[in-house]
Each structure stands twice: as structure tokens, then as C-alpha cells.
VOGU-33895 format. One record per atom (N, C-alpha, C): x, y, z; residue in three letters; residue number from 1; atom name. Coordinates in pm, whole numbers, padded with zeros to 5 digits, always signed. Atoms other than C-alpha are relative to their C-alpha. Layout:
+--------+--------+--------+--------+-------+-------+
:      x :      y :      z : koltor : vexvo : rolum :
+--------+--------+--------+--------+-------+-------+
:      X :      Y :      Z :    ala :   NUM :    CA :
...
+--------+--------+--------+--------+-------+-------+
END
This chain:
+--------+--------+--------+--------+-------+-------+
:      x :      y :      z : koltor : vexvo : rolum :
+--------+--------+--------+--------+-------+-------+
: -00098 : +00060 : -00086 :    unk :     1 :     N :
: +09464 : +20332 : +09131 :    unk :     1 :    CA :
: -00004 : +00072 : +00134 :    unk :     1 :     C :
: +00027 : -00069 : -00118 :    unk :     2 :     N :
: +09426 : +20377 : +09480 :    unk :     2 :    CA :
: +00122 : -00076 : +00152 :    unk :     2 :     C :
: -00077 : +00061 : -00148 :    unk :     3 :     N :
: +09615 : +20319 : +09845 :    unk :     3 :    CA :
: -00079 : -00023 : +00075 :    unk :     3 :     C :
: +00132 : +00107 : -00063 :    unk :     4 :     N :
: +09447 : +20065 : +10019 :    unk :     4 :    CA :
: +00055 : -00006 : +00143 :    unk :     4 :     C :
: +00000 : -00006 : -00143 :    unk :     5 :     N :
: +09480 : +20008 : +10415 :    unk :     5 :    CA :
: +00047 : -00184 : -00020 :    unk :     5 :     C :
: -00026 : +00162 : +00000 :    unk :     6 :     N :
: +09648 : +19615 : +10433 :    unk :     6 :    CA :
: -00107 : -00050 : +00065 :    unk :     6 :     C :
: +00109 : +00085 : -00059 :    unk :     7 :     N :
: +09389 : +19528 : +10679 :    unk :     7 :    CA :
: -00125 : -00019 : -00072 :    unk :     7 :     C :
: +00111 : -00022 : +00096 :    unk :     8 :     N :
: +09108 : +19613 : +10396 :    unk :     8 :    CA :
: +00031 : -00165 : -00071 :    unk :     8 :     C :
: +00007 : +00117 : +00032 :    unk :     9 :     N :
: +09253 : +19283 : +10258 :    unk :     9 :    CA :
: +00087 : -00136 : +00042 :    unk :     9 :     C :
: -00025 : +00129 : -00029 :    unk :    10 :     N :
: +09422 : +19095 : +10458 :    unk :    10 :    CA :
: -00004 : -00039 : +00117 :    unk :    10 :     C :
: +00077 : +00022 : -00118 :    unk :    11 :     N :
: +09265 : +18925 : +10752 :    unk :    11 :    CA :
: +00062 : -00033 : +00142 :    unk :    11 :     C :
: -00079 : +00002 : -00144 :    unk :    12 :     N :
: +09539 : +18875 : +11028 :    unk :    12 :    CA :
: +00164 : +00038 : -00050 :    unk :    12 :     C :
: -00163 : +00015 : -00014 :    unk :    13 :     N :
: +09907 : +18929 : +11125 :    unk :    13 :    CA :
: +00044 : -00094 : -00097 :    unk :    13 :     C :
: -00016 : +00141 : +00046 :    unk :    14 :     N :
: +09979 : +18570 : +11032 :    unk :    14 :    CA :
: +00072 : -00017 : -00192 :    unk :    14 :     C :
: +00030 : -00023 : +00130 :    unk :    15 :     N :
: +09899 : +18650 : +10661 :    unk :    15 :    CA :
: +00098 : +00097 : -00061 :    unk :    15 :     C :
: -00077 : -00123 : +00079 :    unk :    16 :     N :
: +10062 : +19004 : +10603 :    unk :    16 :    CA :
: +00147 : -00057 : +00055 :    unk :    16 :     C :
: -00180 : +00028 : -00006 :    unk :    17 :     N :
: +10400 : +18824 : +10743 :    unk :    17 :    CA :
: +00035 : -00077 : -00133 :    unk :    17 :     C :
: -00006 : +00158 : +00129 :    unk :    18 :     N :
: +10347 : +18522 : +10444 :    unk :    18 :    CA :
: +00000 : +00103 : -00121 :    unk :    18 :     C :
: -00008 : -00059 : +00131 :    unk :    19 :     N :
: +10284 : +18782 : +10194 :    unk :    19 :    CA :
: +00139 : +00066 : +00000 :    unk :    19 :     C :
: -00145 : -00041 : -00004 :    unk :    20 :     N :
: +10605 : +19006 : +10318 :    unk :    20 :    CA :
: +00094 : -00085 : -00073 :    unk :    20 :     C :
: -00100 : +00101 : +00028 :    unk :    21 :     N :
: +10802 : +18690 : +10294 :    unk :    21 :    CA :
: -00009 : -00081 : -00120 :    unk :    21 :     C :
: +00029 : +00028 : +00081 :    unk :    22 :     N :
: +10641 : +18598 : +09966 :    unk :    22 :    CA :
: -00038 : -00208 : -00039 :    unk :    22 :     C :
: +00014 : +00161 : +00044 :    unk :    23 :     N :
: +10486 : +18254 : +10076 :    unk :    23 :    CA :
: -00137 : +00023 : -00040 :    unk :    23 :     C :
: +00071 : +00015 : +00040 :    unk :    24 :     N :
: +10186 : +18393 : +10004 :    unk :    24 :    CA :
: -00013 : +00141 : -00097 :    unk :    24 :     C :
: -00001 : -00111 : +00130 :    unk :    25 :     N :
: +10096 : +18623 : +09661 :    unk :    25 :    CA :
: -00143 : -00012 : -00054 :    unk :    25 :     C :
: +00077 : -00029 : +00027 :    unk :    26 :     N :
: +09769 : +18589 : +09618 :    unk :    26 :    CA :
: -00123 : -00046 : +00125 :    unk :    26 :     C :
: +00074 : +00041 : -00076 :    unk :    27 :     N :
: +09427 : +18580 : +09813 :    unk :    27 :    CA :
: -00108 : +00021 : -00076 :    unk :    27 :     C :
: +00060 : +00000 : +00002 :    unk :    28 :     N :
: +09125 : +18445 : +09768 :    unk :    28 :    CA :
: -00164 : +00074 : +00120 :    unk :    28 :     C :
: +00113 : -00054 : -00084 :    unk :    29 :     N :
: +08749 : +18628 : +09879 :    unk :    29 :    CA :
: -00114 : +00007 : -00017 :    unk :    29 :     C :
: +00122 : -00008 : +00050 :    unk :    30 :     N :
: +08378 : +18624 : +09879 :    unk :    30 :    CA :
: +00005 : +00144 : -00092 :    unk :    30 :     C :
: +00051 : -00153 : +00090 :    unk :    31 :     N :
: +08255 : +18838 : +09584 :    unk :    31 :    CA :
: -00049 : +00088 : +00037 :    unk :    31 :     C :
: +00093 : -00059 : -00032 :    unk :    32 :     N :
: +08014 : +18980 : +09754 :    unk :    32 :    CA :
: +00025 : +00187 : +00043 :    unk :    32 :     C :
: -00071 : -00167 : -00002 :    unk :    33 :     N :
: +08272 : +19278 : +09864 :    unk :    33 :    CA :
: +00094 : +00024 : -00099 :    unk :    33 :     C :
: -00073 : -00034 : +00079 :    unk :    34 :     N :
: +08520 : +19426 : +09643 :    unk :    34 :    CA :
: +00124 : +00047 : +00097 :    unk :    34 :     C :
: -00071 : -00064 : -00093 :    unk :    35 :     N :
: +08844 : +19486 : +09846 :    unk :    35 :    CA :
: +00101 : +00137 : -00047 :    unk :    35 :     C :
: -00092 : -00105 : +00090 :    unk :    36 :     N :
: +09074 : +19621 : +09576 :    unk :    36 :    CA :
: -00024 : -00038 : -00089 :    unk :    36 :     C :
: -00007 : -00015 : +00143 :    unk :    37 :     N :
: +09124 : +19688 : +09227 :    unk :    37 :    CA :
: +00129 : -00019 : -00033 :    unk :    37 :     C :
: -00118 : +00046 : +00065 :    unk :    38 :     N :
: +09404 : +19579 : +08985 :    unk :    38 :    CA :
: +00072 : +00196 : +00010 :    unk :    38 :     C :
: -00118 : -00110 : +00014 :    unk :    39 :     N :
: +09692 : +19853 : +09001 :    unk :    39 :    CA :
: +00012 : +00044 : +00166 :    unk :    39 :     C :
: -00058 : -00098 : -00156 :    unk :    40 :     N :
: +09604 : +19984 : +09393 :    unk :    40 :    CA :
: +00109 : -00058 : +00042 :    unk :    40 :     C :
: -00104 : +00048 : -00077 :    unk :    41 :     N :
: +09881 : +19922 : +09625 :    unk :    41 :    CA :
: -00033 : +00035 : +00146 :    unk :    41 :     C :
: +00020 : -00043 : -00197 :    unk :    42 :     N :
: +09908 : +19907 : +10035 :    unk :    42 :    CA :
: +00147 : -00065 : +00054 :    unk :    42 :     C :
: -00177 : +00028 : -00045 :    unk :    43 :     N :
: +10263 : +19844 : +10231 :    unk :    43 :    CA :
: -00070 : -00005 : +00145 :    unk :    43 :     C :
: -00013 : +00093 : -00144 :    unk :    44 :     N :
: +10311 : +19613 : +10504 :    unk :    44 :    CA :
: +00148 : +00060 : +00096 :    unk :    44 :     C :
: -00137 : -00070 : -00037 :    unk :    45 :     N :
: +10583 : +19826 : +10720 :    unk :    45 :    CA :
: +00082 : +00053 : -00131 :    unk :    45 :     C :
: -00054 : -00082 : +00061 :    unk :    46 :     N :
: +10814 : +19967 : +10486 :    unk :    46 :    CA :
: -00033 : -00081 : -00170 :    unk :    46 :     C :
: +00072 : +00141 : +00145 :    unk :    47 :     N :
: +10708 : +19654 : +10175 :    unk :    47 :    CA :
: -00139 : +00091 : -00059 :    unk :    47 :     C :
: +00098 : -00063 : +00088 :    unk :    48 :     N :
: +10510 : +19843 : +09922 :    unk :    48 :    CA :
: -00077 : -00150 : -00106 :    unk :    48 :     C :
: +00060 : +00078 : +00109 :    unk :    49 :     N :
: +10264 : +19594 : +09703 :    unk :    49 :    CA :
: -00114 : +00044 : -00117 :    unk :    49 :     C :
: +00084 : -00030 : +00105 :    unk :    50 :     N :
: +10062 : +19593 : +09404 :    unk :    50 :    CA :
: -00080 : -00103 : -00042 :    unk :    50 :     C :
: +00052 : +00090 : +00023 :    unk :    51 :     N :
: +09778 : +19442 : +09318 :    unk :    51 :    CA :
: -00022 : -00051 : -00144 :    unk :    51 :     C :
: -00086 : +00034 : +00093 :    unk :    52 :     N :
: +09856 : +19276 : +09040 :    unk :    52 :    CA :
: -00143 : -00032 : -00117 :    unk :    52 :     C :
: +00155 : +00029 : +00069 :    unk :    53 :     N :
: +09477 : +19128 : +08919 :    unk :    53 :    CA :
: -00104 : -00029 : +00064 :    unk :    53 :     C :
: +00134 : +00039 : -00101 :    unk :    54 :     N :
: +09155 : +19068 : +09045 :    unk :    54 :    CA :
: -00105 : -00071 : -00135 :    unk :    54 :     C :
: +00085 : +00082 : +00087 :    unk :    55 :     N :
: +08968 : +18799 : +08888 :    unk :    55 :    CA :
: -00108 : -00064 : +00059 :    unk :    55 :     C :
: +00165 : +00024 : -00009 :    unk :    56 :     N :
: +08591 : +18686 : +08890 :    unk :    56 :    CA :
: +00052 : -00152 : +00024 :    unk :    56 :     C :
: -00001 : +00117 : -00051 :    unk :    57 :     N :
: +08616 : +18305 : +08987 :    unk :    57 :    CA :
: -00107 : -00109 : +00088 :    unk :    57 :     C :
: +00026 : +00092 : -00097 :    unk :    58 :     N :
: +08463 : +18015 : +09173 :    unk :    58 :    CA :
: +00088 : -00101 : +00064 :    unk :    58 :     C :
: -00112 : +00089 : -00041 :    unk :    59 :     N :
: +08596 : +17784 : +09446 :    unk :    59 :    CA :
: +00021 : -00110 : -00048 :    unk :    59 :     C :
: -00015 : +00134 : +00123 :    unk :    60 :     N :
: +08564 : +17496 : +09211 :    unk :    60 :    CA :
: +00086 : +00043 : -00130 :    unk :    60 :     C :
: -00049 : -00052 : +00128 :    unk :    61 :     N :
: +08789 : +17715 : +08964 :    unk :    61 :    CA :
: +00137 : -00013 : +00060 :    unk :    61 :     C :
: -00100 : -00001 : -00043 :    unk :    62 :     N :
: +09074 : +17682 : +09202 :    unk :    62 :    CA :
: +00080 : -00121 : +00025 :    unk :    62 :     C :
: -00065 : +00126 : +00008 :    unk :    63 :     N :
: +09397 : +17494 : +09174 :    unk :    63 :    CA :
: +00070 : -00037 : +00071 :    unk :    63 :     C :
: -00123 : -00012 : -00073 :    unk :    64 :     N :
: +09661 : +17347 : +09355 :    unk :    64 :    CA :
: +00114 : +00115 : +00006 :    unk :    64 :     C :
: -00106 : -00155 : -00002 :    unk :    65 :     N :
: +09889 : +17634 : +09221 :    unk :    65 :    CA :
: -00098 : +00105 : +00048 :    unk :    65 :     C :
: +00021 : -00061 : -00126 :    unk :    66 :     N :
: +09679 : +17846 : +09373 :    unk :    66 :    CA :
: -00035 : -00004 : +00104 :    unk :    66 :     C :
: -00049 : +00079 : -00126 :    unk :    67 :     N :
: +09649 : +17650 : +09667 :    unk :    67 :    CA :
: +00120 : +00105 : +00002 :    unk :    67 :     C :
: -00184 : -00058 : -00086 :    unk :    68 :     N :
: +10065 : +17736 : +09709 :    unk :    68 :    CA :
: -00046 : +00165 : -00007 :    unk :    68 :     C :
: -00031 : -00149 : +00038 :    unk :    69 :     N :
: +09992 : +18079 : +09560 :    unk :    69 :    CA :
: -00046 : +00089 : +00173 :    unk :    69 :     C :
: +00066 : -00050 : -00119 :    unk :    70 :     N :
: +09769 : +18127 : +09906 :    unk :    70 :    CA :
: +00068 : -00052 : +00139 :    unk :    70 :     C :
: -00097 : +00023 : -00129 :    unk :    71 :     N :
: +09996 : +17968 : +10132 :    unk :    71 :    CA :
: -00008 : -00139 : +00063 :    unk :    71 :     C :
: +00038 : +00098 : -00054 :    unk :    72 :     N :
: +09879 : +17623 : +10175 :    unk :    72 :    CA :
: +00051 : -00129 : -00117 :    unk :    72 :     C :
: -00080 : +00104 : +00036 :    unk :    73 :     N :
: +10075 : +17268 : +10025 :    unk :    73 :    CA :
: -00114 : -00048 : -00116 :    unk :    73 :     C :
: +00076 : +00061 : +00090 :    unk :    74 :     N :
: +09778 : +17149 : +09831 :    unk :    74 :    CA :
: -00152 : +00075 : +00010 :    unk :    74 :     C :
: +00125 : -00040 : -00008 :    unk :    75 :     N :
: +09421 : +17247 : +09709 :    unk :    75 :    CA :
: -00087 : -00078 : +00107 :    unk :    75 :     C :
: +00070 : +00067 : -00123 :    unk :    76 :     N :
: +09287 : +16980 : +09990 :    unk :    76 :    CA :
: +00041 : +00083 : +00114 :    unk :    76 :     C :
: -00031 : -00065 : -00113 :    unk :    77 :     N :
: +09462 : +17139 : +10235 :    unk :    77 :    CA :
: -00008 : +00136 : +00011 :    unk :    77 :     C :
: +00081 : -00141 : +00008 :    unk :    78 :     N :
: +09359 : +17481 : +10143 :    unk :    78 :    CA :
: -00168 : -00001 : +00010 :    unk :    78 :     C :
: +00118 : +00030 : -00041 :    unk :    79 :     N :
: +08989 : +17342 : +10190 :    unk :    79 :    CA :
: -00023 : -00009 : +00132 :    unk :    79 :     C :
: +00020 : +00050 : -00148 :    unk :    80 :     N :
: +09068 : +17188 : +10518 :    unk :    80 :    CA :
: +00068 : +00134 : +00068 :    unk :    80 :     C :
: -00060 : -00161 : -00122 :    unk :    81 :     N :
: +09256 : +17549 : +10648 :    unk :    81 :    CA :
: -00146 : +00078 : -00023 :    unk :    81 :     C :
: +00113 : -00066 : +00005 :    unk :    82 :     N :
: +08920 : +17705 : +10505 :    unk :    82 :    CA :
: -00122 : -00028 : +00093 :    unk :    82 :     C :
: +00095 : +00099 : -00093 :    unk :    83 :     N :
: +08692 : +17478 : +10719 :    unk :    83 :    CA :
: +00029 : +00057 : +00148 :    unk :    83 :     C :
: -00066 : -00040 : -00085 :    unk :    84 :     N :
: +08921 : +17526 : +10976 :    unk :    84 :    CA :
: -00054 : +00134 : +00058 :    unk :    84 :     C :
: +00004 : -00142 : -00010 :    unk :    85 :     N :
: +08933 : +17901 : +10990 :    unk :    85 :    CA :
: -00145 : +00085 : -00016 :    unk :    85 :     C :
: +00086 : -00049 : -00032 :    unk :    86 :     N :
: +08633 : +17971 : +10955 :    unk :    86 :    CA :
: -00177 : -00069 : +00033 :    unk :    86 :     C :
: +00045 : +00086 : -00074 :    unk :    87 :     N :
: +08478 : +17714 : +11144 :    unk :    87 :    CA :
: -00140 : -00035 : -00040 :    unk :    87 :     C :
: +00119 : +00047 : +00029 :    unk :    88 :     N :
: +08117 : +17636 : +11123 :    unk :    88 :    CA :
: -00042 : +00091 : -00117 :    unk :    88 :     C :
: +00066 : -00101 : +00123 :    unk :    89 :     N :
: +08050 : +17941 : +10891 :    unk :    89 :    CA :
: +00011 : -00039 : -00139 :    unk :    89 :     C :
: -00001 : +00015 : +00115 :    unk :    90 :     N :
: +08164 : +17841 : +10606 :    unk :    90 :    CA :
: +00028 : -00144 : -00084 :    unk :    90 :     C :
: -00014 : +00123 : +00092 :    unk :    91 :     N :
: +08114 : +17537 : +10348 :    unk :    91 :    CA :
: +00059 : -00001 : -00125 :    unk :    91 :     C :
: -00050 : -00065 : +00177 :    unk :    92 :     N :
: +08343 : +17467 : +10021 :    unk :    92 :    CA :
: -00128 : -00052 : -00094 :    unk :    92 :     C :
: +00036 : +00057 : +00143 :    unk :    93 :     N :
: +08095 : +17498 : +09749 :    unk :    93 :    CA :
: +00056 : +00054 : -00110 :    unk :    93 :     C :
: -00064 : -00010 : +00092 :    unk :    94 :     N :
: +08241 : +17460 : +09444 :    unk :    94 :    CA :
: -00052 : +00119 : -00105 :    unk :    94 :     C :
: +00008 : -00144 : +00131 :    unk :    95 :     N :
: +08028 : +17741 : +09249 :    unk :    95 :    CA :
: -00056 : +00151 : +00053 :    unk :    95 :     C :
: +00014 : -00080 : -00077 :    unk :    96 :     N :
: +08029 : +17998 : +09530 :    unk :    96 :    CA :
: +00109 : +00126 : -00059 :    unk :    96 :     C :
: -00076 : -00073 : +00107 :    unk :    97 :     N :
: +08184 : +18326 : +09341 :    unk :    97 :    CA :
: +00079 : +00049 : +00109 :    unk :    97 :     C :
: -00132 : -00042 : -00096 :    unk :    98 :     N :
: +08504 : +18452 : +09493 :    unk :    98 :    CA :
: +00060 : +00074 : -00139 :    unk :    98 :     C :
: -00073 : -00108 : +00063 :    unk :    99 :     N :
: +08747 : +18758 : +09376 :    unk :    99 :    CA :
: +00158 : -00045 : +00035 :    unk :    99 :     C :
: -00194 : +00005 : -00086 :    unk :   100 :     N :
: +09158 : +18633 : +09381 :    unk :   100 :    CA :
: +00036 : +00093 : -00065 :    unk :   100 :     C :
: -00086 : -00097 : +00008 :    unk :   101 :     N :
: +09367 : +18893 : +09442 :    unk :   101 :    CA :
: +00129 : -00007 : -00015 :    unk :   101 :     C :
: -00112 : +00042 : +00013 :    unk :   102 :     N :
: +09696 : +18876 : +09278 :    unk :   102 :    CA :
: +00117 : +00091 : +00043 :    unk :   102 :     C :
: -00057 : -00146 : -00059 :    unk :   103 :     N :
: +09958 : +19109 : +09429 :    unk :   103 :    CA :
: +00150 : -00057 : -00029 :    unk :   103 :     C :
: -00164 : +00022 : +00010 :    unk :   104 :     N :
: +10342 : +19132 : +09401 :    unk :   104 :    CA :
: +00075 : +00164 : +00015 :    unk :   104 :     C :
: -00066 : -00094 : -00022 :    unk :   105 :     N :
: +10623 : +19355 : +09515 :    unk :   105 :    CA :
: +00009 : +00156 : -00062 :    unk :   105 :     C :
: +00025 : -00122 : +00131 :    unk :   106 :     N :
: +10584 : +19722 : +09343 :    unk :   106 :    CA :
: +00159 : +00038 : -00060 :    unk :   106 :     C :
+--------+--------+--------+--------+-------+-------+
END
């Protein structure tokens, strides 16, 4: 169990306010890095969190509930913010391995 740096996993302002405010509780990420491990924790101003699980996955494994879990109304519209955001770089394929990170208040 380790203390992680918030920016190690979470990629703007925007984000670490949604998690504070608990619209968002989990994030999805390419496998390819490892950001955290189940038990570390990192605090957003005085908001301590824990990461709750880290699971092996693909983006074809993901649902509408975690759609909301990430901050977005539906699994379409968590495609189209992905498109979005990271504009030409990235395409949804469905068996592209990703790590969600489940986190909640410590």
C-alpha cells in the first residue's frame, strides 16, 4: 500500500473536482501502465481516497454503470467524450486491455 501523487492518476482539474464531489468513482486506463494498486491512497486537498480495485478489462467489457461510475450519462456517451478527448489518437476498440480503477473515500 502506497501514497500515490493524484496527478499519477488523474488526468486534469476537471476530473479530481468529479471525484471530490463523488460524480466520478472510478477510472478507466490503457494497461500498458500501471498507475496504482488496490489499497494505495492519494488526497485531493484535504479528501483522502482509496483505491478500492484495479481490474484487468477491455473496452468492450464496459457498461453503462460504468459509464456513470466515470462520469458520463451513458456508455455511448462515454465513447463519444473518449473520441472527443483524445481526439485523433485514440479509437474505441472493443478488445483493447484497460485497468479500472475503483476508488472511494478512505
Amino acid at each position: 500500500m502506497a501514497r500515490i501523487d493524484p496527478d499519477t492518476l488523474l488526468p486534469n482539474e476537471h476530473v479530481k473536482s468529479a471525484v471530490r464531489s463523488g460524480d466520478i468513482t472510478q477510472l478507466s486506463r490503457g494497461a500498458a501502465n500501471r498507475y496504482a494498486s488496490e489499497g494505495d491512497t492519494f488526497s485531493i486537498d484535504e479528501d483522502v481516497f482509496v483505491i478500492a480495485s484495479v481490474d484487468e478489462r477491455t473496452l468492450g467489457d464496459l457498461t453503462n454503470a460504468d459509464a456513470q461510475r466515470e462520469g458520463s450519462e451513458s456508455l455511448t456517451a462515454y465513447q463519444e467524450r473518449m473520441q472527443r478527448v483524445h481526439n485523433t489518437d485514440f479509437e474505441w476498440d472493443p478488445t483493447s486491455e484497460i485497468l479500472t480503477y475503483r476508488f472511494e473515500p478512505a
